[in-house]
Backbone as CSV, one residue per row, in Angstrom:
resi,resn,N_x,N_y,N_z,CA_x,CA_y,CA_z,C_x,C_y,C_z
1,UNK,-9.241,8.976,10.034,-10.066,9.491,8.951,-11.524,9.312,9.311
2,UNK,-12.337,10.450,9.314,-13.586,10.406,9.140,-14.434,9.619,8.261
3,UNK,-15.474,8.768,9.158,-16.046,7.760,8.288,-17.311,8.292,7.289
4,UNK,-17.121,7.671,6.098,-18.664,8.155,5.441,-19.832,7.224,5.433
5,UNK,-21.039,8.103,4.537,-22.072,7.011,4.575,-22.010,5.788,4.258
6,UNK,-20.769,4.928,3.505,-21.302,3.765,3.695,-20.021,2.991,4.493
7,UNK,-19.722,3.852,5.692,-18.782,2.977,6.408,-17.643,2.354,5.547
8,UNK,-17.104,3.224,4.969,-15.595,2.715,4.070,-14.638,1.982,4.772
9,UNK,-14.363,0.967,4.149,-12.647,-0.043,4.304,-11.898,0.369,3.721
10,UNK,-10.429,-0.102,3.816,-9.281,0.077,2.870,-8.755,-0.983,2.352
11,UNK,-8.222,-1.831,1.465,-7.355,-2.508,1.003,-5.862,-1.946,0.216
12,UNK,-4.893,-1.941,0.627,-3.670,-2.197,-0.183,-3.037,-2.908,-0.628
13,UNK,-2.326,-2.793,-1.994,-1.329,-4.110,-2.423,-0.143,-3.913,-2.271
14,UNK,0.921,-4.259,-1.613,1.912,-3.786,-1.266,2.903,-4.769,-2.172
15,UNK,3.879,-4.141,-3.058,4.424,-5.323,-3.998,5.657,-4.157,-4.585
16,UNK,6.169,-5.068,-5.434,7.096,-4.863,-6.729,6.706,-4.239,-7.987
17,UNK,7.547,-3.934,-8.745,7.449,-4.056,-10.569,7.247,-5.527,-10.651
18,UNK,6.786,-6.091,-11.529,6.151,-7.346,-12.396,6.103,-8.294,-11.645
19,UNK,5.413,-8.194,-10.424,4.960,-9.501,-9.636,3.544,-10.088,-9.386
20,UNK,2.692,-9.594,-10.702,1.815,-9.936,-11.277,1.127,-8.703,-10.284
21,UNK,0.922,-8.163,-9.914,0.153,-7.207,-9.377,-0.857,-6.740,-9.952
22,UNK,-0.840,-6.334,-11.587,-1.738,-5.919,-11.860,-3.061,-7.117,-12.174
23,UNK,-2.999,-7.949,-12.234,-3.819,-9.613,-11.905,-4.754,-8.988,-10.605
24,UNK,-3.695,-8.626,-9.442,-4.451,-8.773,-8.374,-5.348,-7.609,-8.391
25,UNK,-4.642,-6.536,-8.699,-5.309,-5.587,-8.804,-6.635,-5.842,-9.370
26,UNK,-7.145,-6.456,-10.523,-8.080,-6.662,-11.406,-8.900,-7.260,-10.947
27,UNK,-8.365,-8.379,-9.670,-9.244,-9.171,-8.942,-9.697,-9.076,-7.918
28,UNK,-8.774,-8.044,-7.314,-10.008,-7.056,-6.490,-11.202,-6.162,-6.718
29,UNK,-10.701,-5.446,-7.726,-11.607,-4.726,-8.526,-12.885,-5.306,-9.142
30,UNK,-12.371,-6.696,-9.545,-13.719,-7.342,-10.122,-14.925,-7.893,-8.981
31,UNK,-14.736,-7.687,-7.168,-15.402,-7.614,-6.306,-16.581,-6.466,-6.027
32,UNK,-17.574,-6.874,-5.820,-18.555,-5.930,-5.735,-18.315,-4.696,-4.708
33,UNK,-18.459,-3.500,-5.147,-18.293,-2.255,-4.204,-16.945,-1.960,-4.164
34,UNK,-15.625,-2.718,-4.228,-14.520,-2.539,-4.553,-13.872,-1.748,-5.503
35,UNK,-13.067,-0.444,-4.882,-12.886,0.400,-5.760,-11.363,0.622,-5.753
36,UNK,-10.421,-0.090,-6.338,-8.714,-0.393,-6.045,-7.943,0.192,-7.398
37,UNK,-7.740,1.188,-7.605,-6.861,2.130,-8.366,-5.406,1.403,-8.867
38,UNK,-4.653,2.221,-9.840,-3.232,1.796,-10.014,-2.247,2.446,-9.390
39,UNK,-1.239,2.850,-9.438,-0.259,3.249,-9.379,-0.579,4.797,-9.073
40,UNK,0.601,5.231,-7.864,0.377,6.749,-8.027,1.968,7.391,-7.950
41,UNK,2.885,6.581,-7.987,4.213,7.310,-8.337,4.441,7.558,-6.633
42,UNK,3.879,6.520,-5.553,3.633,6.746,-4.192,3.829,8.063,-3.871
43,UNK,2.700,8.547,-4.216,2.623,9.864,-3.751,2.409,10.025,-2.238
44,UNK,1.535,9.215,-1.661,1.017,9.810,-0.500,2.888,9.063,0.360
45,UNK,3.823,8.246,0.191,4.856,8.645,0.469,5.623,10.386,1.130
46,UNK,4.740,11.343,0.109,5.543,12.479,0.024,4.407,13.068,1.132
47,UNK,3.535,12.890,1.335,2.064,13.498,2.622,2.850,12.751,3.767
48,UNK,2.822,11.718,3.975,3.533,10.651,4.862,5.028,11.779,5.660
49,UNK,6.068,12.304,4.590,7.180,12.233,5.045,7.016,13.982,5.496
50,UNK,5.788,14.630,5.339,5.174,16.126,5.232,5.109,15.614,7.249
51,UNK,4.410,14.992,7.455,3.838,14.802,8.213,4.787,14.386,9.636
52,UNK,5.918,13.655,9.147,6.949,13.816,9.700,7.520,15.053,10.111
53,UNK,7.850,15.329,9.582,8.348,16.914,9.366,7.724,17.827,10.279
54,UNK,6.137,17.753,10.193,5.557,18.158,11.307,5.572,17.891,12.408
55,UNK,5.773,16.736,12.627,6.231,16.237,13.987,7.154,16.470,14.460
56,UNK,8.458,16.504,13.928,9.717,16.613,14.733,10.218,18.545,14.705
57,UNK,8.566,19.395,14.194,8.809,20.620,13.997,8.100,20.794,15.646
58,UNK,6.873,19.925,15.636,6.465,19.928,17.187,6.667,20.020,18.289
59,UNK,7.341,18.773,18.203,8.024,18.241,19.434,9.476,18.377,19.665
60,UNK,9.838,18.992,18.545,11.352,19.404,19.418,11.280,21.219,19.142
61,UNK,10.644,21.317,18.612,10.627,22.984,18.924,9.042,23.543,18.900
62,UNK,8.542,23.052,19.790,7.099,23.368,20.036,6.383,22.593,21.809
63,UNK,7.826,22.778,22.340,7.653,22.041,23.339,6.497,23.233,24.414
64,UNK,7.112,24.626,24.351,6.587,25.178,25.005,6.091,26.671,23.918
65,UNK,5.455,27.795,25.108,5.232,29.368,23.841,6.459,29.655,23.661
66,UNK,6.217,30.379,22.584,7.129,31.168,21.986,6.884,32.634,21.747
67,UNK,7.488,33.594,21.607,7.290,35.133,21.637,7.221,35.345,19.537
68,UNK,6.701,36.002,19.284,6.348,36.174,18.243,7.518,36.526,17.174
69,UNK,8.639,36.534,17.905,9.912,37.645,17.306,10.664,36.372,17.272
70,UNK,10.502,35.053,17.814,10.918,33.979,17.876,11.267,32.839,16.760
71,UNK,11.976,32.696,16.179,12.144,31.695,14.752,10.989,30.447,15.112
72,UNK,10.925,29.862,15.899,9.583,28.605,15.856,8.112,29.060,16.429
73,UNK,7.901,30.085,16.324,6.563,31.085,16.946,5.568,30.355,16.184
74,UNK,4.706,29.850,16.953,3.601,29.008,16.383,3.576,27.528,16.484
75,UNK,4.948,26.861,17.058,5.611,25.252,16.626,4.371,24.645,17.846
76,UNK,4.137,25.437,18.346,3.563,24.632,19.777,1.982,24.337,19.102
77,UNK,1.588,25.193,18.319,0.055,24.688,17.616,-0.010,23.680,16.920
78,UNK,0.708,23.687,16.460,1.233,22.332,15.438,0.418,21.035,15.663
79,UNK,-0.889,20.366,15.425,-1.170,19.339,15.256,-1.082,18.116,13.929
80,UNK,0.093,17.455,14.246,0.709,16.455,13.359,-0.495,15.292,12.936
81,UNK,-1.594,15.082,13.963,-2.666,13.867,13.260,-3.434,14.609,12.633
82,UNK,-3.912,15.777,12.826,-4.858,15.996,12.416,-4.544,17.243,11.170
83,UNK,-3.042,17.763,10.925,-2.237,17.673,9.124,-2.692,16.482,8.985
84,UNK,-2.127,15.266,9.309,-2.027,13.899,8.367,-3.977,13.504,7.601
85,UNK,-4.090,13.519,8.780,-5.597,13.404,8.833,-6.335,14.090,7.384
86,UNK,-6.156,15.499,7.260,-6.345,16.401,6.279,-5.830,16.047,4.973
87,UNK,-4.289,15.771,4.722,-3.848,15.507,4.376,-4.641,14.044,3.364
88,UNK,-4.333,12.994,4.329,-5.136,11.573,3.460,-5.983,12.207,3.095
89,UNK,-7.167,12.440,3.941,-8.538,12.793,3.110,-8.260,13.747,1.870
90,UNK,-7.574,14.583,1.793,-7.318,15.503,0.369,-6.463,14.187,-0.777
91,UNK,-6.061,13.476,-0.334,-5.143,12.006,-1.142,-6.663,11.312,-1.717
92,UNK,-7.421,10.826,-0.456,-8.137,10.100,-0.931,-9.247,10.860,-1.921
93,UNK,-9.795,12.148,-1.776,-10.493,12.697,-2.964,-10.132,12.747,-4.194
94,UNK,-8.686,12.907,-4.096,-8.043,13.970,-5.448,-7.397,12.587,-6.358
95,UNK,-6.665,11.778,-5.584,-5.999,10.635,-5.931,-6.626,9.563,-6.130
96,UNK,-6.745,9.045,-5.141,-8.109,7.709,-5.243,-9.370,7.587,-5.590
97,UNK,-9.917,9.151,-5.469,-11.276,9.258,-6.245,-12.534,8.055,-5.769
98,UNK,-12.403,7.243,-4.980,-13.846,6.340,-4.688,-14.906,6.853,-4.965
99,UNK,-15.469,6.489,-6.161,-17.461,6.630,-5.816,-18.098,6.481,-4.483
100,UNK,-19.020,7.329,-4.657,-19.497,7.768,-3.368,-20.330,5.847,-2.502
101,UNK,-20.731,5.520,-3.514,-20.664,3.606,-2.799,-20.032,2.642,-3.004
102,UNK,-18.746,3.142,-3.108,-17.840,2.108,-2.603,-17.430,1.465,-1.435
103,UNK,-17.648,0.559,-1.228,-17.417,0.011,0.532,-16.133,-0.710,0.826
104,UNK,-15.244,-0.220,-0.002,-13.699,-0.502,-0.176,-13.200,0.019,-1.015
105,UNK,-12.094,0.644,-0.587,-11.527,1.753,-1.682,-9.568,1.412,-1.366
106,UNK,-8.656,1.893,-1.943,-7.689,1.302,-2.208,-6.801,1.231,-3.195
107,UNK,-5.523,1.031,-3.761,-4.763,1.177,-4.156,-3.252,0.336,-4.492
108,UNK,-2.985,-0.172,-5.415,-1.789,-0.816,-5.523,-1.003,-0.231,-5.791
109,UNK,0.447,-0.296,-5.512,1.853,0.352,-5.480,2.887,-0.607,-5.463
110,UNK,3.621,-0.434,-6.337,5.134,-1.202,-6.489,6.465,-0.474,-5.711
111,UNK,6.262,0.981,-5.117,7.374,1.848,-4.623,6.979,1.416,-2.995
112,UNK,6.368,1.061,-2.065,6.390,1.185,-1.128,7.870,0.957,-0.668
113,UNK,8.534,-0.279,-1.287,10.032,-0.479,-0.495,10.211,1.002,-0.341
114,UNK,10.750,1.998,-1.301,11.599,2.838,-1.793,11.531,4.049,-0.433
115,UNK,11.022,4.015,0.158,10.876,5.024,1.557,11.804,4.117,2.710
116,UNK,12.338,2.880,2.416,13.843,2.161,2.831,13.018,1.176,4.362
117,UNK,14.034,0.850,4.468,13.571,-0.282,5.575,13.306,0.670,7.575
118,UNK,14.395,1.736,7.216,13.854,2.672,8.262,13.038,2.923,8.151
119,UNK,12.022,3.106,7.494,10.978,3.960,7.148,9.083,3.426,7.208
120,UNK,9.510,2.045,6.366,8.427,0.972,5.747,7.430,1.060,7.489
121,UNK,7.825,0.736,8.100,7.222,0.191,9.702,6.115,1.570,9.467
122,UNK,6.884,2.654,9.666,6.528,3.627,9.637,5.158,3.847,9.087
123,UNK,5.293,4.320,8.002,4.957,4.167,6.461,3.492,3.806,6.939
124,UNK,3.689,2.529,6.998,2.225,1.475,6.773,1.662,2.097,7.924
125,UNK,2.302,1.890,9.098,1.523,2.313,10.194,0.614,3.844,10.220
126,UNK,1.402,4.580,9.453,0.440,5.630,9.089,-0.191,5.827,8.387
127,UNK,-0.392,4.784,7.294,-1.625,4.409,6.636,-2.498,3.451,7.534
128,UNK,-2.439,3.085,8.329,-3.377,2.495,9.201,-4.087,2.825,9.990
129,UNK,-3.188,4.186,10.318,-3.827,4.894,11.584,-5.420,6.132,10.489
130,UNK,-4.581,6.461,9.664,-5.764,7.397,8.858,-6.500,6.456,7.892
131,UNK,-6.305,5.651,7.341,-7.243,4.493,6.399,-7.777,3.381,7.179
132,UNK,-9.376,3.925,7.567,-9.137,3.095,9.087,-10.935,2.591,8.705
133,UNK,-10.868,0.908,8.365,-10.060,-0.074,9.048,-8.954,-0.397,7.851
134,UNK,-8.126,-0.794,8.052,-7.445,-1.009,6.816,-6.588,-2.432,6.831
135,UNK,-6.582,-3.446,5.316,-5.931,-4.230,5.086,-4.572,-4.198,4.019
136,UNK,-3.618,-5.018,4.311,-2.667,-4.987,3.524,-2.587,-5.920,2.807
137,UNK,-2.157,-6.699,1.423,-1.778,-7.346,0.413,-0.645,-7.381,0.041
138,UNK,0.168,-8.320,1.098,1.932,-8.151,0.091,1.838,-9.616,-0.354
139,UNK,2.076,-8.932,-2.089,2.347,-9.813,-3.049,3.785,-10.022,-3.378
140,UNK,4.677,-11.336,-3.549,5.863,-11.610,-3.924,5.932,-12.108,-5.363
141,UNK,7.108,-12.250,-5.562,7.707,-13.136,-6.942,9.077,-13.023,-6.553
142,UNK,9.421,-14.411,-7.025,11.087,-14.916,-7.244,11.825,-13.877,-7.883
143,UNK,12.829,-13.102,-7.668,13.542,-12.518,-7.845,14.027,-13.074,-9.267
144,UNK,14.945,-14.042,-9.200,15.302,-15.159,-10.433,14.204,-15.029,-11.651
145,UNK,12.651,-14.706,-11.398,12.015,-14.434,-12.237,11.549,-13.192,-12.763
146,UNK,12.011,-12.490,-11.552,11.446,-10.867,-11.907,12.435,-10.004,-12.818
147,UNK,13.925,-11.049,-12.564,15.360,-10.778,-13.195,15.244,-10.442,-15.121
148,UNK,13.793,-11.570,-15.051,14.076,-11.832,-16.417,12.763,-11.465,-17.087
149,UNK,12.201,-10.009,-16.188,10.895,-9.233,-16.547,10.850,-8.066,-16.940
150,UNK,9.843,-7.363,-17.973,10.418,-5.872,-18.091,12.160,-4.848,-17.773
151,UNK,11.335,-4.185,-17.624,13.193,-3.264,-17.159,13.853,-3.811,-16.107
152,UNK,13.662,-4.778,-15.716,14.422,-5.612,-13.973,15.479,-5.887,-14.939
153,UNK,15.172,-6.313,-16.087,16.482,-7.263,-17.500,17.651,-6.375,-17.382
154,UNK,17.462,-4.497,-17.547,18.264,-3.521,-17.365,19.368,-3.317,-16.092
155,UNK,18.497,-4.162,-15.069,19.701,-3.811,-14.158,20.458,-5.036,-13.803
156,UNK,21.553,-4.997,-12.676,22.363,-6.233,-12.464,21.379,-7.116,-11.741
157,UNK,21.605,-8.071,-12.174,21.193,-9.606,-11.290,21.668,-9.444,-9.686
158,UNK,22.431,-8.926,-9.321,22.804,-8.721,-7.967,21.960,-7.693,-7.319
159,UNK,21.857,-6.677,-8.089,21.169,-5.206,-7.392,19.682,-5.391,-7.659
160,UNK,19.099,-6.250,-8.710,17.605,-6.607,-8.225,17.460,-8.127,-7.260
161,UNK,18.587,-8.714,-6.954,18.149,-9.772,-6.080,17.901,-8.918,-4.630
162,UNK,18.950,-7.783,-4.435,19.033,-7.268,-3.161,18.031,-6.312,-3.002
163,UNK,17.549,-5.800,-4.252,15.799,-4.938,-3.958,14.932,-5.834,-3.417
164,UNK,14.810,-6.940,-3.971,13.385,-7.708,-3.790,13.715,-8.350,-2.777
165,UNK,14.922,-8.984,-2.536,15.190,-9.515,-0.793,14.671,-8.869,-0.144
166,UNK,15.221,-7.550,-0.366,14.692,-6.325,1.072,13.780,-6.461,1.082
167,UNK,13.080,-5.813,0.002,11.330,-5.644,0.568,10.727,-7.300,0.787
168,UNK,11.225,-8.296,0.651,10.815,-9.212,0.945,10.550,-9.220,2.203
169,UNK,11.788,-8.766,3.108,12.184,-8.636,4.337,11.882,-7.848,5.239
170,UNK,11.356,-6.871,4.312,10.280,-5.496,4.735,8.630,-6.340,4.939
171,UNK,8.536,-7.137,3.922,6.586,-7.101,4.180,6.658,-8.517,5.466
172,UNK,7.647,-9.524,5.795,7.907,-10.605,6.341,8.015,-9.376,7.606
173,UNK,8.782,-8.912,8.004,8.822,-8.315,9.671,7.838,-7.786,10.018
174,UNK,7.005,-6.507,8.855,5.385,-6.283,9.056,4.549,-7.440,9.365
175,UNK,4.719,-8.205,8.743,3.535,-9.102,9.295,3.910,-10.093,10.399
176,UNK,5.387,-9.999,11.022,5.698,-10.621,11.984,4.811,-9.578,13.612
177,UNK,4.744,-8.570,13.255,5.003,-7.911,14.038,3.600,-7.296,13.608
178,UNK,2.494,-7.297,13.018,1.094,-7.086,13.012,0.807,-8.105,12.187
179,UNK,0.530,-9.227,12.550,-0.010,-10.652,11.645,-1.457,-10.350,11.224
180,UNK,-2.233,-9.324,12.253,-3.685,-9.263,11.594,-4.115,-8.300,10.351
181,UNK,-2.889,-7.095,10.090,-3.347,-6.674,9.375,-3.541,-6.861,7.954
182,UNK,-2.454,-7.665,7.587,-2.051,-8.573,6.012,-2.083,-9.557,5.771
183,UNK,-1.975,-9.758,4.809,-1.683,-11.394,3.869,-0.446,-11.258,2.712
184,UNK,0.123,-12.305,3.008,1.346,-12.543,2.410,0.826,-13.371,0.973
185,UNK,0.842,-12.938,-0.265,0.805,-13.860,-1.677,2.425,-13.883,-2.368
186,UNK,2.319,-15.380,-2.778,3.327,-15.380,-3.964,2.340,-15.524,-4.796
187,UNK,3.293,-14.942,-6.085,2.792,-15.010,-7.454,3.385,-16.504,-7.938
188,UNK,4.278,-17.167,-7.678,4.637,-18.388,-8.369,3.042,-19.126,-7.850
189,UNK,2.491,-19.403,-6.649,1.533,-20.171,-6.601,-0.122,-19.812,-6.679
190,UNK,0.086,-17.848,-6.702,-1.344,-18.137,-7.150,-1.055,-18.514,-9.016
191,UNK,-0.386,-18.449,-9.578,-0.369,-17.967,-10.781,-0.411,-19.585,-11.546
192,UNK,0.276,-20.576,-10.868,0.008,-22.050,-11.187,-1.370,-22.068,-10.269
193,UNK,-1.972,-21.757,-9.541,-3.421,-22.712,-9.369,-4.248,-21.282,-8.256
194,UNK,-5.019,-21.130,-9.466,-5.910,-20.002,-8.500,-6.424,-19.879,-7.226
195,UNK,-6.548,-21.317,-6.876,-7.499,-21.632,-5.493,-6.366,-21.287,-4.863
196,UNK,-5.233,-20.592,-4.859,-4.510,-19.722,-4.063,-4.909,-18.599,-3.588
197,UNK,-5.968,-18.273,-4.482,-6.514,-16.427,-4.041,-7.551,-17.277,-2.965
198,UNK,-7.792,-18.300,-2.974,-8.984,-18.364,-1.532,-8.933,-17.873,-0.256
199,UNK,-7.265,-17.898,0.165,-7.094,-17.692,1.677,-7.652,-16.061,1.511
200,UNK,-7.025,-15.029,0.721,-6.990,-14.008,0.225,-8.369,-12.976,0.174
201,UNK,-9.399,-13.739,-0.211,-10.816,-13.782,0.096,-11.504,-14.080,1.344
202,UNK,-10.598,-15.237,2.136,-10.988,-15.274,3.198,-10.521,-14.164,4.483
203,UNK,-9.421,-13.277,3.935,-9.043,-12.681,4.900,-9.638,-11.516,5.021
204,UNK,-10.466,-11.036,3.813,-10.988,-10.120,3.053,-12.412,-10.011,3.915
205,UNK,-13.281,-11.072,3.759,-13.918,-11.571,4.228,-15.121,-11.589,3.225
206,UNK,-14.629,-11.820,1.896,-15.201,-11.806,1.105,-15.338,-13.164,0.027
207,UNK,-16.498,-13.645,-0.259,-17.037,-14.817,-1.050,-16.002,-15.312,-2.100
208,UNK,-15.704,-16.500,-2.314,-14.464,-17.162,-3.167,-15.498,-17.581,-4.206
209,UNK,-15.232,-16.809,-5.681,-16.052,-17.854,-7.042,-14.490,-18.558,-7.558
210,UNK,-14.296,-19.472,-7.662,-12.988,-20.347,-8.552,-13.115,-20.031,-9.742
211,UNK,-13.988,-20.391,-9.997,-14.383,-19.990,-11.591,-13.875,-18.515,-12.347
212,UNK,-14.699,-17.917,-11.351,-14.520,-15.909,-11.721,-12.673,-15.995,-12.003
213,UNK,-12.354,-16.619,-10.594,-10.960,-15.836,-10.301,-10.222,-16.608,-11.359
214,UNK,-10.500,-17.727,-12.003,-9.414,-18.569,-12.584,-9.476,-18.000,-14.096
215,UNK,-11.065,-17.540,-14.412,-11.145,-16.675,-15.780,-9.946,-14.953,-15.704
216,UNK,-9.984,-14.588,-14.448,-9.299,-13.439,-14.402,-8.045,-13.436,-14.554
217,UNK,-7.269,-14.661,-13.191,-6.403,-14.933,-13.687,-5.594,-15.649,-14.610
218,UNK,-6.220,-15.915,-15.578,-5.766,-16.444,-16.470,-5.602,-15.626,-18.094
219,UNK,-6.046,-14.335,-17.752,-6.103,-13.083,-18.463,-4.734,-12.987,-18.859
220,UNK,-4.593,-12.981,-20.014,-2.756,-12.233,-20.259,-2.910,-10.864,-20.293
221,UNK,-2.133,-10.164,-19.780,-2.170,-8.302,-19.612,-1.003,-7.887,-20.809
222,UNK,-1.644,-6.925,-21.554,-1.032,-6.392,-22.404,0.391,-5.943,-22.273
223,UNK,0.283,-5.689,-21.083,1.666,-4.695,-20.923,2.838,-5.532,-20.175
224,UNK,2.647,-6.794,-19.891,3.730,-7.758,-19.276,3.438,-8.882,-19.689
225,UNK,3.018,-9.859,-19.767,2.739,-10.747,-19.966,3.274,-12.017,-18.467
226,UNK,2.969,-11.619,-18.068,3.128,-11.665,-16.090,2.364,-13.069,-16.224
């Protein structure tokens, strides 16, 4: 992605339904120049899997020309980074909307699992390559507690232990396997003692107030009580 005038970053929160996310969300946001959105029904998921598509329209039938009378006539023009490329940037105007001085712009999402464990590696990595420089935020919570949160109550105790395992298991191999780009939070310990968001700030590379963050988080949110 093409850089603008004020040299834009990225931050993401990569998480669940009710694992206090929207906390974090708030506490990024409450950072100067920081511009971190809600939820988008992971749309750019559906640009992501476009983009795929283009690729394997490329490279397996765009290897060489084609005659015009030809079913893949054209496959060989096909540039897959620079769709994607187009692509984000039309995400980041239309969707994310950043003011023009924001010097971090960004987004939290609870669906990232849902594009599956084939996929996740993927996924991020192509948000990395077009949201560039970019950081990640995977936030956790105890399953056992998320069991007994909003609509998680609706489903079986078995089939949300094995959602949140996964993606547990999803953001743990990402960061096995790129340790610089993320930070791993639980919500059980920032949520008992704030000076948990410090590392979080530090990875950021941004100034720790205790104070600020312990007034924020200590906010009850209307819509969960998280």
């Amino acid at each position: 992605m093409s850089k603008n005038a004020v040299n834009r970053s990225y931050v993401f929160i990569v998480t669940y339904g009710r694992s206090g996310s929207t906390t974090l969300q708030t506490l990024l946001q409450s950072i100067p120049g920081y511009h971190i959105t809600g939820e988008n029904f992971n749309c750019l998921s559906a640009l992501y899997s476009a983009v795929q598509l283009a690729t394997t329209a490329r490279f397996q039938h765009g290897k060489n020309d084609h005659d015009a009378i030809d079913p893949w006539f054209g496959a060989n023009h096909i540039d897959p980074d620079q769709f994607g490329a187009r692509l984000v940037r039309a995400f980041e105007d239309e969707i994310m909307r950043p003011p023009a001085d924001a010097r971090v712009a960004g987004f939290k999402e609870i669906r990232f699992h849902e594009v599956g464990a084939e996929n996740f590696e993927s996924f991020l990595n192509f948000m990395h390559q077009h949201f560039s420089p970019c950081k990640f935020v995977f936030n956790t919570r105890g399953w056992r507690e998320i069991v007994r949160s909003g609509w998680w109550q609706n489903q079986r105790p078995e089939r949300v232990e094995e959602i949140i395992r996964g993606a547990d298991q999803m953001y743990h191999d990402y960061l096995t396997k790129y340790p610089e780009r993320g930070i791993l939070l639980c919500h059980e310990q920032t949520r008992e003692d704030p000076a948990a968001f410090q590392p979080l700030f530090e990875f950021l590379g941004e100034d720790f107030d205790l104070k600020k963050v312990s007034e924020i988080a200590g906010r009850r949110l209307g819509h969960s009580g998280v």
